[in-house]
Backbone as CSV, one residue per row, in Angstrom:
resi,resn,N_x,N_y,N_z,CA_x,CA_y,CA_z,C_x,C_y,C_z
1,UNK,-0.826,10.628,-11.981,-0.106,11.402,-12.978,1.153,10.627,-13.364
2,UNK,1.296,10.485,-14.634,2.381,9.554,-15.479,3.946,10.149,-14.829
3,UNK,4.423,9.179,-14.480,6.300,10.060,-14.314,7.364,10.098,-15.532
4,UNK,7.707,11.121,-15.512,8.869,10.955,-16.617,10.028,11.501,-16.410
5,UNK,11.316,11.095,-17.414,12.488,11.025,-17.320,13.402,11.576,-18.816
6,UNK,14.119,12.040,-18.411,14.598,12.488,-19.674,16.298,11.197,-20.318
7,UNK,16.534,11.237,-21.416,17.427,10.184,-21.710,18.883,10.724,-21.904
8,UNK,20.345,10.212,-21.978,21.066,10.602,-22.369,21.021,11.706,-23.848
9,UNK,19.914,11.812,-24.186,19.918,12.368,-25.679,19.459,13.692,-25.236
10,UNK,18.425,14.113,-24.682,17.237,15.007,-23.972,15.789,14.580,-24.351
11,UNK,15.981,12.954,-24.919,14.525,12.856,-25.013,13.765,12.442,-23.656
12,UNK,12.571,13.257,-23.345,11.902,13.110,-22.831,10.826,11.428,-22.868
13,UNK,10.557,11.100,-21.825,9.891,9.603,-21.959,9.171,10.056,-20.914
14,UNK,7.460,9.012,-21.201,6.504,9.174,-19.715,6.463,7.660,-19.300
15,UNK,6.344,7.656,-18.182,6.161,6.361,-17.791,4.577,6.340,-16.877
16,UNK,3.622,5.256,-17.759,2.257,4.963,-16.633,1.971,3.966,-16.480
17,UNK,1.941,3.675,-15.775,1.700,2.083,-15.471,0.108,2.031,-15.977
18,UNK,-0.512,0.888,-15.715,-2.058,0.434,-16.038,-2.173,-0.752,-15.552
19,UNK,-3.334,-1.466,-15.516,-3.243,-2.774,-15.749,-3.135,-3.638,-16.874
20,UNK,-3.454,-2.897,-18.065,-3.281,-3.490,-19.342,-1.267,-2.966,-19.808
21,UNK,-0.697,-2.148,-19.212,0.635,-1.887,-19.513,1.406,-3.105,-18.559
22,UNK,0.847,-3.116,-17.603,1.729,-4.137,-16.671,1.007,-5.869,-16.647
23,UNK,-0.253,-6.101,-17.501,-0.269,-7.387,-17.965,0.731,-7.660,-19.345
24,UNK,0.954,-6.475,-19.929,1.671,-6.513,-21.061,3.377,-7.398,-20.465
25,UNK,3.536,-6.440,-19.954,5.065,-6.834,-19.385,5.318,-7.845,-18.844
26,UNK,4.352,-8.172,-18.254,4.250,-9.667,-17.681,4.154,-10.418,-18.561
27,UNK,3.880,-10.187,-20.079,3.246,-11.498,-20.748,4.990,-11.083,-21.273
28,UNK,5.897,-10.190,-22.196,6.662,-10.340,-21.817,8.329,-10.777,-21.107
29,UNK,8.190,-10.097,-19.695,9.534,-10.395,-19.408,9.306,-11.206,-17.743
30,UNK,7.791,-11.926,-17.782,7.270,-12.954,-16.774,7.726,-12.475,-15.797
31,UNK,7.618,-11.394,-15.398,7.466,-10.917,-14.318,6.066,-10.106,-13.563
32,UNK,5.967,-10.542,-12.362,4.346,-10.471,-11.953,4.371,-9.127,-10.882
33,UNK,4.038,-7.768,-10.927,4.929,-6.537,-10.215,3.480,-7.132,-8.950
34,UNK,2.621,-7.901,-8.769,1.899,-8.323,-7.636,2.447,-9.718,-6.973
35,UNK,3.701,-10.256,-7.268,4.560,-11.173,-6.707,5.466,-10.499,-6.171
36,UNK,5.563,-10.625,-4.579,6.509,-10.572,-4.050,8.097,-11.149,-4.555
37,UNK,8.203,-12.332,-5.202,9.456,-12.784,-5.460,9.949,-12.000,-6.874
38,UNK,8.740,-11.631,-7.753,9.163,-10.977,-8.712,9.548,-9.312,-8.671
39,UNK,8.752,-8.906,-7.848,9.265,-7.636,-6.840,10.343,-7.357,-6.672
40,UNK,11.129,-8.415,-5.424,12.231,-8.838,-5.312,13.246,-8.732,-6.385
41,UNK,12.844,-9.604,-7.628,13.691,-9.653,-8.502,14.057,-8.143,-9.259
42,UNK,12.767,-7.728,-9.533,13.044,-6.503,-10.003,13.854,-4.987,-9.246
43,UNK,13.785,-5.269,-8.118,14.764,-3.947,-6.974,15.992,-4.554,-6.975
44,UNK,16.403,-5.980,-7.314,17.101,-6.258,-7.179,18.224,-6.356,-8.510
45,UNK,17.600,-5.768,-9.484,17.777,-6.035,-11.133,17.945,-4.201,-11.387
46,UNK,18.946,-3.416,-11.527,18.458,-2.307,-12.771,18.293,-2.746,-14.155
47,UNK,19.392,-3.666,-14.247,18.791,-4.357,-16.115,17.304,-4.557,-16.109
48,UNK,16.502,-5.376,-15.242,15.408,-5.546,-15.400,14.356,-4.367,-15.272
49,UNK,14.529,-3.729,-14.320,13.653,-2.645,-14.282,14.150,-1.726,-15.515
50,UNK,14.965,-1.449,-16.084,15.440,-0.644,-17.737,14.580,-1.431,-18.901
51,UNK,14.907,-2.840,-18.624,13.779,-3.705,-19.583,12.640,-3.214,-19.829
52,UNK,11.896,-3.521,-17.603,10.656,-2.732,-18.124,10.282,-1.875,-18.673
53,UNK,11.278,-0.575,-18.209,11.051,0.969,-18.705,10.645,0.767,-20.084
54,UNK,11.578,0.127,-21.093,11.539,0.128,-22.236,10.200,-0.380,-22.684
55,UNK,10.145,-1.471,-22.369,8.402,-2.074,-22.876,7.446,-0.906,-22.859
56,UNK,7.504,-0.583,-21.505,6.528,0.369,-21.304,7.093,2.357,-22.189
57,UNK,8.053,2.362,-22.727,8.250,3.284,-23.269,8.700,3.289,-25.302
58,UNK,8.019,1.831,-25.045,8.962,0.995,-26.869,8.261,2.356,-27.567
59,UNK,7.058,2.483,-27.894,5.854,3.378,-28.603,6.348,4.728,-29.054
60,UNK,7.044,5.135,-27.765,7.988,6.267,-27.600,9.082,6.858,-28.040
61,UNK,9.537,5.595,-27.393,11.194,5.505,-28.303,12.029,5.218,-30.038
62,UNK,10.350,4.387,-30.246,10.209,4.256,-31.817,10.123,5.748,-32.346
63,UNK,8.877,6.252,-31.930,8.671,7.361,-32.206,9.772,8.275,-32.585
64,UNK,11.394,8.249,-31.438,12.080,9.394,-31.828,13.630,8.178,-32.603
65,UNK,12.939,6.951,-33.441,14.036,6.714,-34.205,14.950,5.721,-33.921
66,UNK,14.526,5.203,-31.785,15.154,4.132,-31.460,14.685,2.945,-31.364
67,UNK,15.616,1.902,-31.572,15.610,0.660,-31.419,15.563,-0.019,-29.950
68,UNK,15.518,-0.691,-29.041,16.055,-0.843,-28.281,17.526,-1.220,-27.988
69,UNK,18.642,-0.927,-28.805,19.943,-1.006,-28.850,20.010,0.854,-28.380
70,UNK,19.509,1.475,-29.257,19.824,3.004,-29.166,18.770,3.459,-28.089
71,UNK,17.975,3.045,-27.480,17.145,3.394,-26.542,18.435,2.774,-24.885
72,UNK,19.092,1.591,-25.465,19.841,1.298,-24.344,21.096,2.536,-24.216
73,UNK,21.572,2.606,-25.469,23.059,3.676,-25.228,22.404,5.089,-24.747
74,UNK,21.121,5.241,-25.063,20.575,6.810,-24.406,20.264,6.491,-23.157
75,UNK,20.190,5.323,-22.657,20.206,5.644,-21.007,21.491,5.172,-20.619
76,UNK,22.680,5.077,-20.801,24.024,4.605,-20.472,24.722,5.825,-20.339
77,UNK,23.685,7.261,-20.769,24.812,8.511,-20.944,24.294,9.133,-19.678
78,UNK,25.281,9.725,-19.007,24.946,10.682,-17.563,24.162,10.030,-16.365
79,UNK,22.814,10.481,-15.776,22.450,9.456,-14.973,21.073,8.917,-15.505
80,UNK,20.920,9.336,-16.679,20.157,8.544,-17.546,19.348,7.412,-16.656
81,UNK,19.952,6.595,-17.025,19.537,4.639,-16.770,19.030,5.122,-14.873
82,UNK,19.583,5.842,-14.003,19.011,5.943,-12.550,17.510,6.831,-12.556
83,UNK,17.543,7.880,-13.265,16.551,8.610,-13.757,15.552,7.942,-14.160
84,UNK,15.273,6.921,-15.512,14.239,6.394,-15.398,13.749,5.139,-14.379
85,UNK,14.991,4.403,-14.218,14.608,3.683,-13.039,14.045,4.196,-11.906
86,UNK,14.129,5.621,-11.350,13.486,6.562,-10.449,12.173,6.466,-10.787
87,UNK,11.844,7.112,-11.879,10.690,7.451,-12.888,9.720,6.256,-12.380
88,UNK,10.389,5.221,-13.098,9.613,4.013,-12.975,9.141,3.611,-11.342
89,UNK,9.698,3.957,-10.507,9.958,3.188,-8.896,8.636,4.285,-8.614
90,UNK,8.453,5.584,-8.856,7.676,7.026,-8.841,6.092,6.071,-9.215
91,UNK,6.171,6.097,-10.173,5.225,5.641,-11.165,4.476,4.438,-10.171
92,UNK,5.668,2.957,-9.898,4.770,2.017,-9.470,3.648,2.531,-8.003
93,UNK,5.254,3.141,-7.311,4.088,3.856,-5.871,2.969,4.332,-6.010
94,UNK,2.931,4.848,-6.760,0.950,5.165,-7.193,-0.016,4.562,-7.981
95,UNK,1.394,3.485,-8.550,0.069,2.410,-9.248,-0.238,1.483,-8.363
96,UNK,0.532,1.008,-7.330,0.136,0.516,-5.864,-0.774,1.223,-5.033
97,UNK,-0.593,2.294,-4.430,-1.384,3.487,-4.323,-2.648,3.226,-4.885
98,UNK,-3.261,3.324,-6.010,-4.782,3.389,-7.268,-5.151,1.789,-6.585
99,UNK,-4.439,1.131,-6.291,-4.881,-0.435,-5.980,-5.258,-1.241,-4.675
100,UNK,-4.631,0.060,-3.809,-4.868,-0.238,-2.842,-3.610,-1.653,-1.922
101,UNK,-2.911,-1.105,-2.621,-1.734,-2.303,-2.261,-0.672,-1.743,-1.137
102,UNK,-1.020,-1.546,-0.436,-0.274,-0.927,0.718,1.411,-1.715,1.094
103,UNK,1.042,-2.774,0.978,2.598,-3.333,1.440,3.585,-3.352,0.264
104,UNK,2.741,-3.437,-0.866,4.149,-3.378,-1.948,4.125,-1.849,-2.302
105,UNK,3.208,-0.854,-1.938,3.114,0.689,-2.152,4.558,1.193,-1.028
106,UNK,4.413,0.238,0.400,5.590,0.815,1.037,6.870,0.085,1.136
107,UNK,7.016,-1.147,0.369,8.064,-1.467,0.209,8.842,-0.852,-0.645
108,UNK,8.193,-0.661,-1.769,8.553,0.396,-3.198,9.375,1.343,-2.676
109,UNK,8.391,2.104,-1.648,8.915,3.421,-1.304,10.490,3.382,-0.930
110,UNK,10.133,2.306,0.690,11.501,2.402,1.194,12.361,1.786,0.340
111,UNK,12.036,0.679,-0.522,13.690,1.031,-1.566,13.921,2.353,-2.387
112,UNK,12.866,3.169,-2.812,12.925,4.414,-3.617,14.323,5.478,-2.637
113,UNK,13.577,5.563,-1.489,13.960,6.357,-0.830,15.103,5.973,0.086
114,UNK,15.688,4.950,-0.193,16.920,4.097,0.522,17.810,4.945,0.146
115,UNK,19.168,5.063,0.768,20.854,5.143,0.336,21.190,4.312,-0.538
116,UNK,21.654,4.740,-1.126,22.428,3.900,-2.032,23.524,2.891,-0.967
117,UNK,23.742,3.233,-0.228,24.089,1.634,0.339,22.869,0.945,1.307
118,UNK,21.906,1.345,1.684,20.900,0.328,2.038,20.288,-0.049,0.689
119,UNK,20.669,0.460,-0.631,20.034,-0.049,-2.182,21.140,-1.614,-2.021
120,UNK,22.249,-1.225,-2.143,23.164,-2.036,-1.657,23.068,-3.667,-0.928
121,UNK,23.017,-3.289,0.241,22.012,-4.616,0.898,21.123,-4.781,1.031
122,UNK,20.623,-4.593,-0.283,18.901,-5.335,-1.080,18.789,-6.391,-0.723
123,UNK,18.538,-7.388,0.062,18.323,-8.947,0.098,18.931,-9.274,0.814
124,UNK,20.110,-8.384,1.772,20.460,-9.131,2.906,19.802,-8.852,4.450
125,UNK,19.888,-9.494,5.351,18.858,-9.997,6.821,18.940,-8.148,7.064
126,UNK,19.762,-7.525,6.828,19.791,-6.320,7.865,18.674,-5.354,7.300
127,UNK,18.625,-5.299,5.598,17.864,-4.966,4.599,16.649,-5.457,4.932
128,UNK,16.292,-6.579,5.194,14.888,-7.182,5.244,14.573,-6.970,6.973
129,UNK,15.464,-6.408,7.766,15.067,-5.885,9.257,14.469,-4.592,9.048
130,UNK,15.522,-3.836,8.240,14.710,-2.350,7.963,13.318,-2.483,7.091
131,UNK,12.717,-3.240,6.353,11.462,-3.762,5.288,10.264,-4.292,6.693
132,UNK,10.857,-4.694,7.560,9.994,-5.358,8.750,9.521,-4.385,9.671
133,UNK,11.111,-3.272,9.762,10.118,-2.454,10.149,9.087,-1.272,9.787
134,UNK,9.427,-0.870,8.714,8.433,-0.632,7.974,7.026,-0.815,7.563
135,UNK,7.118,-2.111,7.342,6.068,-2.971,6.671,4.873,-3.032,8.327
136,UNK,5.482,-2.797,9.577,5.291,-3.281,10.340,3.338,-2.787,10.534
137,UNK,2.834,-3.732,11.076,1.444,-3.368,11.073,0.359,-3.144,9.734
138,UNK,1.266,-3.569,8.497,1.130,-3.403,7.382,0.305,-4.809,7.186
139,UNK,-1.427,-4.728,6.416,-1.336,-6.272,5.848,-1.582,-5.693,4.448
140,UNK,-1.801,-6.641,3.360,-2.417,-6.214,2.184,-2.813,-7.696,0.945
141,UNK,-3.808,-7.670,0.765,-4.406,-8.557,-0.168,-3.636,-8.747,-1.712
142,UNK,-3.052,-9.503,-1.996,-2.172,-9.139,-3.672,-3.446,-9.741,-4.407
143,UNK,-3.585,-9.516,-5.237,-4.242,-9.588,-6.353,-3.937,-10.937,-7.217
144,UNK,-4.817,-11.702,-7.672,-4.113,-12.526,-8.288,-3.987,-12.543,-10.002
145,UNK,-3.159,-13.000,-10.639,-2.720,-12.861,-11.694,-3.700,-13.297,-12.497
146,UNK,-4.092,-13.112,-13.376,-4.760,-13.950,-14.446,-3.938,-14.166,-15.546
């Protein structure tokens, strides 16, 4: 089931991933959501994950009149811009989930469900101790890109 988020305006947006929505994005803003380093990049990015949102919500946002300039100032109002980044983080867990991708299904999570200060030390050793243990007993096959 698609996640959605509402914008600084009250427009409503859905977010679904696919494989044809997330080869899209990849072709894109070259980012591979079955690369670990691009993974990385993206938990480590809200600009980037807002990027994505947008790709994956352009159709939408045209629809009610925005550009991506005015699609950016409607998520800059209230908690907007965390909301769909939620949305989106919601969304991948079950498109990991449908794929059978268990280690990036629970890495997702535990950043979803982090503090905002373990969001914080995203990428540092203590961050990647709590991901280890987690992950722990975890294997999973990534998929490769075409």
């Amino acid at each position: 089931m698609p996640h959605t988020f509402k914008d600084g305006n009250g427009k409503q947006f859905t977010i679904e991933l696919t494989l044809g929505s997330v080869r899209m994005v990849r072709g894109k803003l070259a980012l591979d959501l079955f690369n670990e380093s691009d993974w990385t990049q993206l938990m480590s990015s809200l600009l980037d994950r807002l990027t994505y949102v947008w790709w994956l919500c352009k159709d939408q946002a045209e629809a009610y009149g925005y550009d991506i300039d005015a699609f950016d100032q409607a998520l800059c109002s209230g908690d907007a811009a965390n909301l769909a980044s939620d949305a989106w983080l919601e969304e991948l867990i079950v498109f990991y989930a449908g794929l059978s991708q268990v280690k990036l299904q629970k890495l997702t999570k535990a950043y979803l469900t982090g503090t905002q200060a373990e969001r914080i030390k995203f990428g540092t050793s203590e961050f990647e101790d709590l991901l280890k243990q987690t992950l722990s007993g975890v294997t999973s096959s990534t998929p490769q890109a075409s």
